[in-house]
FIZAPA-934224 format. One record per residue (C-alpha): x negated, y negated, z; residue in one letter; chain. Coordinates in steps of 0.25 Angstrom, whole numbers. Last residue first. Example, Ala and Ser with C-alpha at 12.3 -4.5 7.8 and 13.67 -1.06 7.14 Angstrom:
{{-55 4 29} s A}
{{-49 18 31} a A}
***
This chain:
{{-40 63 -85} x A}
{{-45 66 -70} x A}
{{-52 54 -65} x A}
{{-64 59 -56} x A}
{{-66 50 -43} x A}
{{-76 60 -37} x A}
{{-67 65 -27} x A}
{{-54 66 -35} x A}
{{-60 74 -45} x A}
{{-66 83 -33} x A}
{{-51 85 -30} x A}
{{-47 87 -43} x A}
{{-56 97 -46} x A}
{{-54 104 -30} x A}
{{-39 105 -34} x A}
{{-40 109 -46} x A}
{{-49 122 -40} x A}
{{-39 126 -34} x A}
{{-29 126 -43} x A}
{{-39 134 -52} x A}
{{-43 144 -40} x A}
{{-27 146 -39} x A}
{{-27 151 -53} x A}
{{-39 159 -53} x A}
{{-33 166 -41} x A}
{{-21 169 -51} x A}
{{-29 175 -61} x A}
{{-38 184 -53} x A}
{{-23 189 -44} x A}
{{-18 191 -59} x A}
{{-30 198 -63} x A}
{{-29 208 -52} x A}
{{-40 210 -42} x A}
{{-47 223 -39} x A}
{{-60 218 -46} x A}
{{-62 207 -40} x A}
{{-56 192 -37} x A}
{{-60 179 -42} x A}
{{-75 180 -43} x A}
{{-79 166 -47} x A}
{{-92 161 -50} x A}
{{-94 146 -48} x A}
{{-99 133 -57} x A}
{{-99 118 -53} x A}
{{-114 116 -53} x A}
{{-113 119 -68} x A}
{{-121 128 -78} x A}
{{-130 134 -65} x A}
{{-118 144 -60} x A}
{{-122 152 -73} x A}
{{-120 165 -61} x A}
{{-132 158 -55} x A}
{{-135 171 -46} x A}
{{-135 181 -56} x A}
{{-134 194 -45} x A}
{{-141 205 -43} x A}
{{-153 199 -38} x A}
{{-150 185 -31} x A}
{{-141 175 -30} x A}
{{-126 173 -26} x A}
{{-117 164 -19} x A}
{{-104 167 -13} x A}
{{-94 158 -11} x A}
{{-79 162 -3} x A}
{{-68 174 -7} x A}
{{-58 164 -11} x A}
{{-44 167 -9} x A}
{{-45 170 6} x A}
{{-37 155 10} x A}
{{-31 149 -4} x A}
{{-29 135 -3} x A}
{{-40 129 6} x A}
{{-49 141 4} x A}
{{-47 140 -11} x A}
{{-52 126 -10} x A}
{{-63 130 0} x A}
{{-69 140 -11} x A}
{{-68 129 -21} x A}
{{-78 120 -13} x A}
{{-87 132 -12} x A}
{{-86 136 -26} x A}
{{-91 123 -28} x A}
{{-100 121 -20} x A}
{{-108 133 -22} x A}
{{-108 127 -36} x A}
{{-116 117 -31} x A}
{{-124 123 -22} x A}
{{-129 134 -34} x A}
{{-138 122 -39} x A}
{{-150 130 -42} x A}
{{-143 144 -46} x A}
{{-146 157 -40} x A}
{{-134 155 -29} x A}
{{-124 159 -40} x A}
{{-110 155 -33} x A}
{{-99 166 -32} x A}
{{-86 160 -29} x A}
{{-75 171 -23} x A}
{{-62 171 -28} x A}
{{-49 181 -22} x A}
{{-40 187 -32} x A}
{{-26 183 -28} x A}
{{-16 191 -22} x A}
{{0 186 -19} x A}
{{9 184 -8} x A}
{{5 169 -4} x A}
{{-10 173 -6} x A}
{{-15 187 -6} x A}
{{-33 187 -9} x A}
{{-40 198 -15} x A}
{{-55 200 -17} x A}
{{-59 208 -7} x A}
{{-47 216 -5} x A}
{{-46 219 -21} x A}
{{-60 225 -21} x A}
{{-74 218 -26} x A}
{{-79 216 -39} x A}
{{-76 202 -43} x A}
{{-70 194 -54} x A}
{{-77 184 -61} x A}
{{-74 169 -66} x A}
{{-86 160 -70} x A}
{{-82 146 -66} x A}
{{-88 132 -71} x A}
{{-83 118 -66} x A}
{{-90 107 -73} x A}
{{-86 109 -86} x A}
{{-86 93 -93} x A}
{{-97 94 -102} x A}
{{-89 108 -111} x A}
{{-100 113 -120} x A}
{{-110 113 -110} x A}
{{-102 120 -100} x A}
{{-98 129 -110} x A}
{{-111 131 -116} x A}
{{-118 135 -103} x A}
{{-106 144 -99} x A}
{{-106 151 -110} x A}
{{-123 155 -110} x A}
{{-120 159 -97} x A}
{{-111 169 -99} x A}
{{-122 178 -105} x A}
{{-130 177 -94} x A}
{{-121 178 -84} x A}
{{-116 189 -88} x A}
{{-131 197 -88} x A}
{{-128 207 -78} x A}
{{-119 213 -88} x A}
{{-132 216 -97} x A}
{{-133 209 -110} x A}
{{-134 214 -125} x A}
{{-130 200 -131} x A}
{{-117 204 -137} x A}
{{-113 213 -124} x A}
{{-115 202 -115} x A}
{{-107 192 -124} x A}
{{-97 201 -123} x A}
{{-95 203 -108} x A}
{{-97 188 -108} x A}
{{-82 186 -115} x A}
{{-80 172 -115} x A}
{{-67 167 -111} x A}
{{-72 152 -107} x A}
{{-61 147 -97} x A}
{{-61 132 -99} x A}
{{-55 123 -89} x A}
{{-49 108 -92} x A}
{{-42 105 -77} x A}
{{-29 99 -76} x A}
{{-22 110 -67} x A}
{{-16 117 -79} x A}
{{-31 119 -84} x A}
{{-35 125 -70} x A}
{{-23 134 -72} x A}
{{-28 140 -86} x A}
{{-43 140 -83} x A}
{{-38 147 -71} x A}
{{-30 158 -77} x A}
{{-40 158 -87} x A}
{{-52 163 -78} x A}
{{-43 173 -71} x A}
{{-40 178 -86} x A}
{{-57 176 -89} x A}
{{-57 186 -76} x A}
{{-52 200 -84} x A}
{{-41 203 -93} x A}
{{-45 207 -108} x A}
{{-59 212 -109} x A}
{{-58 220 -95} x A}
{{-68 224 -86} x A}
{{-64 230 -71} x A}
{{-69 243 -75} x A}
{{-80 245 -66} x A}
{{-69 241 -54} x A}
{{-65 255 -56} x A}
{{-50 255 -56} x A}
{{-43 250 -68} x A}
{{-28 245 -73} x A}
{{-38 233 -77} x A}
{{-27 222 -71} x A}
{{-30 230 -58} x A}
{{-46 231 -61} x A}
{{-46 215 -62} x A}
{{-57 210 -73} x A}
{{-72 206 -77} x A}
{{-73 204 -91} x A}
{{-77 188 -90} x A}
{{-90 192 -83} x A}
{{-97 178 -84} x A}
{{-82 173 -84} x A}
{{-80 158 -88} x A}
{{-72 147 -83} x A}
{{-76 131 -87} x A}
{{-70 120 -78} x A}
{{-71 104 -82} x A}
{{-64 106 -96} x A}
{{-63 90 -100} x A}
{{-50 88 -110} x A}
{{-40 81 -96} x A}
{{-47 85 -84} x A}
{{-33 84 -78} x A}
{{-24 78 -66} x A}
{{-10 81 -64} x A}
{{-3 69 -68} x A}
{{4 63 -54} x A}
{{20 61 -55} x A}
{{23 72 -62} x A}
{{14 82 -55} x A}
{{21 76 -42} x A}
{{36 77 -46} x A}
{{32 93 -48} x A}
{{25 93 -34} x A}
{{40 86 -28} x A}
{{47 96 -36} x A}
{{41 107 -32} x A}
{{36 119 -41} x A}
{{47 128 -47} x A}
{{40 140 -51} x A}
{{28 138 -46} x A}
{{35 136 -32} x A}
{{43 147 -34} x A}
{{29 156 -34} x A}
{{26 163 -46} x A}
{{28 177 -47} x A}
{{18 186 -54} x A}
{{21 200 -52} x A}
{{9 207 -52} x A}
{{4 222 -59} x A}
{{-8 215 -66} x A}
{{-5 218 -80} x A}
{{-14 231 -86} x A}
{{-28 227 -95} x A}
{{-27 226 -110} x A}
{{-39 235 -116} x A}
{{-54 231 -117} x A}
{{-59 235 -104} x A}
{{-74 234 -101} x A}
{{-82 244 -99} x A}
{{-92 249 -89} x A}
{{-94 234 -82} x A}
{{-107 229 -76} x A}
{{-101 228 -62} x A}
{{-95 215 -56} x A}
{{-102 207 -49} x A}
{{-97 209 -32} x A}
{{-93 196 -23} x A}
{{-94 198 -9} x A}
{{-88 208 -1} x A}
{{-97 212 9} x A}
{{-104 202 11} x A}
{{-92 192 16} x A}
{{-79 188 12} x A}
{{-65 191 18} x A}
{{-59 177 16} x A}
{{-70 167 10} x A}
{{-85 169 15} x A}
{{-91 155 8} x A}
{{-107 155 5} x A}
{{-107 169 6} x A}
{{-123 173 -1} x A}
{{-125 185 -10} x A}
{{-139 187 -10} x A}
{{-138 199 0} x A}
{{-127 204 -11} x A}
{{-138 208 -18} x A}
{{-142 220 -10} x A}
{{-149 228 -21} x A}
{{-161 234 -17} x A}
{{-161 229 -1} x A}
{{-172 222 6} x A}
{{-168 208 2} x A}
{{-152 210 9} x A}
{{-156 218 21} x A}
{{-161 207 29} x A}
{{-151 196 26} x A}
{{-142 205 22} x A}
{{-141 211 37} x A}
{{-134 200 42} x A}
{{-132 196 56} x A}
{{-148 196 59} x A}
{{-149 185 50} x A}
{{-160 186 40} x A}
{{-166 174 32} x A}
{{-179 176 38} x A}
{{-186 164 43} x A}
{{-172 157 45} x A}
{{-164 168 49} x A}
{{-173 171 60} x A}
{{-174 157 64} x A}
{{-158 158 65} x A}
{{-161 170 73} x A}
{{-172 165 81} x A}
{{-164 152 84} x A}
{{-151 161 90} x A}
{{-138 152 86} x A}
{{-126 160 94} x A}
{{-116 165 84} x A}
{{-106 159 76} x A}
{{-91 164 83} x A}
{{-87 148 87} x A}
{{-89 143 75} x A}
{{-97 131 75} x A}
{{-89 118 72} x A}
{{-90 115 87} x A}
{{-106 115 87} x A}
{{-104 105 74} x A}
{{-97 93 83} x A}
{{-108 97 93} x A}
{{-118 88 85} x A}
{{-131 89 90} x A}
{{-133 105 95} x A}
{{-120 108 84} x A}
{{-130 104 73} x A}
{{-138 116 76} x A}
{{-125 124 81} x A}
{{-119 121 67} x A}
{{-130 124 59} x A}
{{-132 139 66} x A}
{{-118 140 62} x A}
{{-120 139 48} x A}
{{-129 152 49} x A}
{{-142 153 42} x A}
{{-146 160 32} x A}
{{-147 148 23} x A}
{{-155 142 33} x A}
{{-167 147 27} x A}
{{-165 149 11} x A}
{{-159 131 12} x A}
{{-174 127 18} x A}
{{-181 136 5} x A}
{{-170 130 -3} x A}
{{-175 116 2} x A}
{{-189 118 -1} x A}
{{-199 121 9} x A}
{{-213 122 1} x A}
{{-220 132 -2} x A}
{{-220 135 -17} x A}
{{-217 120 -19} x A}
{{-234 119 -15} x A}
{{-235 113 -3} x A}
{{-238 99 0} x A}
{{-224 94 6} x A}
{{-223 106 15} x A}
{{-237 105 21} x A}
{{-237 89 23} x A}
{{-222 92 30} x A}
{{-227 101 39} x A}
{{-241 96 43} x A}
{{-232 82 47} x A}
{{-223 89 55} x A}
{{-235 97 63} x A}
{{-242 83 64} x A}
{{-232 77 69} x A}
{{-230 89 79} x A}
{{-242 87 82} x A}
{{-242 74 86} x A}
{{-230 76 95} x A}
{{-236 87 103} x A}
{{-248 81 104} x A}
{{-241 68 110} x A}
{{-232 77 118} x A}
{{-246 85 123} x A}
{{-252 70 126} x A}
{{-239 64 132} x A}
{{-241 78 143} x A}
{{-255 76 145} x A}
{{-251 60 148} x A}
{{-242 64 158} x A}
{{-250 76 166} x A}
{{-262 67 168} x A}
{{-253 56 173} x A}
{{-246 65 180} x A}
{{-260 72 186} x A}
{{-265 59 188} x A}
{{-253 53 197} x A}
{{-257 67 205} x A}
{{-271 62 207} x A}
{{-267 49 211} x A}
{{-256 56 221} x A}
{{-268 66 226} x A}
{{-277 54 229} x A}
***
């Protein structure tokens, strides 16, 4: 009698425990199927949308990726740096729900105070030296603009011997392979939406205020690379517009540069159908040990890509600054300062980046730079970029005239 009533109770206990899974199950179902009813019949208002899935992991550390895959694939556990921190759920949850990370005060500071733009100020790419602290600073609404010649840069420029008197077996080579060439097509245009921004040492000046100058300024940085892009087979055009004139002709604010320079970028790209590359040249506002960089012996102005995060299709050209920004990393260790993007008050945050979705901001060097150390960066950026041209020419089975 007791064993039949203890074969019962397993039975009994058996079929309770399908029944609670079964419920389980089925309500789970249902619980899915709810979900998804109530997210495909919402108004667009309050649906999940892609860029509201992209605002909530953003936050969120590239090692937490790793450990997730890492839990099924150990290949990508190894590949996680040994210094990333213990993944604690209620902090990536945290992270999640609110967008604050407990290692960084912006996250909670940056909304609450007036004025602290720079909160909006994301590193995609940290390069040598960069962080929040330093990241790239617009230039001030000028005091006056100087007219006069500016005083030579106090540099001895000595070509290397190999420029001098280049290898025979690499001179051999350029006769024996024609260099390749764009032939009549201009594929790059180079303007300056602040094209009076210049070099305090080349200034004979001080106060970075005064950093202005109608005769030497970034547009030289700009033809130096026009010029060497040029000699590398590539049709450039560096626009000389004056925008500082065009904002005192039409009554407009500083803040408004973009504005004004837009209107010149919009003909030129129309104007010219086979632009695809378009770069606006500034020069930053930080000091010399920020935006300096000494290679084989001599200093160079460090570049930093600024990328308008305000723009629809910004991954695009976050692309390409990144893609360059690993070229000069590959050549040039420390002389690019990394990617930024940019949105929010205070800021333009398309910076006209919406005319081709192979646009970039350049800051190549600040206020403490010389113009010969702005000038020959935008040399070696013009190589550099050659190279990455004619390699993505290469990959899509582009014919070079």
């Amino acid at each position: 009698m007791g064993k039949k009533k203890n074969s019962y109770k397993r039975k009994r206990s058996g079929v309770l425990f399908i029944y609670k899974r079964t419920l389980i199950l089925v309500g789970s179902i249902l619980f899915l199927l709810t979900g998804i009813a109530a997210l495909t019949s919402a108004g667009p208002a309050y649906r999940l949308s892609s860029q509201a899935i992209t605002e909530w992991t953003r936050q969120l550390d590239s090692s937490i990726y790793l450990h997730i895959l890492g839990n099924e694939n150990k290949i990508f556990e190894s590949v996680r740096p040994e210094e990333a921190p213990s993944i604690q759920l209620s902090a990536v949850l945290m992270q999640m729900l609110t967008t604050i990370k407990p290692d960084d005060p912006r996250t909670l500071l940056g909304s609450e105070i007036p004025g602290f733009s720079l909160y909006e100020n994301q590193i995609v790419i940290a390069g040598e030296g960069t962080n929040y602290t330093n990241l790239p600073i617009e230039s001030a609404q000028p005091d006056h603009v100087i007219e006069e010649e500016p005083t030579e840069d106090k540099e001895e420029e000595t070509p290397p011997e190999e420029a001098q008197n280049p290898p025979e077996d690499s001179q051999e080579q350029k006769d024996e392979e024609p260099a390749p060439s764009t032939g009549d097509k201009d594929v790059v245009y180079i303007y300056y939406t602040h094209n009076q921004e210049s070099y305090l040492p080349s200034l004979d000046a001080e106060q970075k205020d005064n950093a202005y100058n109608k005769n030497a300024n970034v547009t030289d940085a700009g033809e130096a690379m026009a010029k060497r892009l040029e000699e590398l087979g590539i049709g450039t055009i560096a626009d000389q517009t004056d925008i500082g004139a065009i904002l005192n002709e039409n009554g407009m604010a500083y803040h408004q540069s973009y504005d004004a320079s837009r209107g010149v970028v919009e003909a030129a790209v129309a104007e010219n159908k086979d632009v695809s590359f378009v770069f606006d040249i500034h020069r930053d506002s930080l000091q010399r040990k920020d935006t300096t960089k000494e290679i084989d012996g001599k200093t160079y102005a460090k570049v930093v890509f600024v990328v308008g995060a305000e723009n629809k299709e910004y991954e695009k050209n976050l692309k390409l600054a990144s893609d360059l920004h690993k070229k000069i990393e590959e050549n040039y260790p420390g002389l690019s300062r990394g990617v930024i993007t940019k949105k929010g008050a205070g800021v333009d945050g398309v910076y006209n980046q919406d005319v081709s979705d192979k646009a970039a901001l350049l800051e190549i060097g600040g206020v403490e730079n010389t113009l010969d150390e702005a000038t020959r960066t935008a040399e070696l950026f013009a190589e550099i970029f050659a190279d990455y041209y004619w390699e993505a020419e290469k990959v899509q089975g582009g014919q070079a005239e």
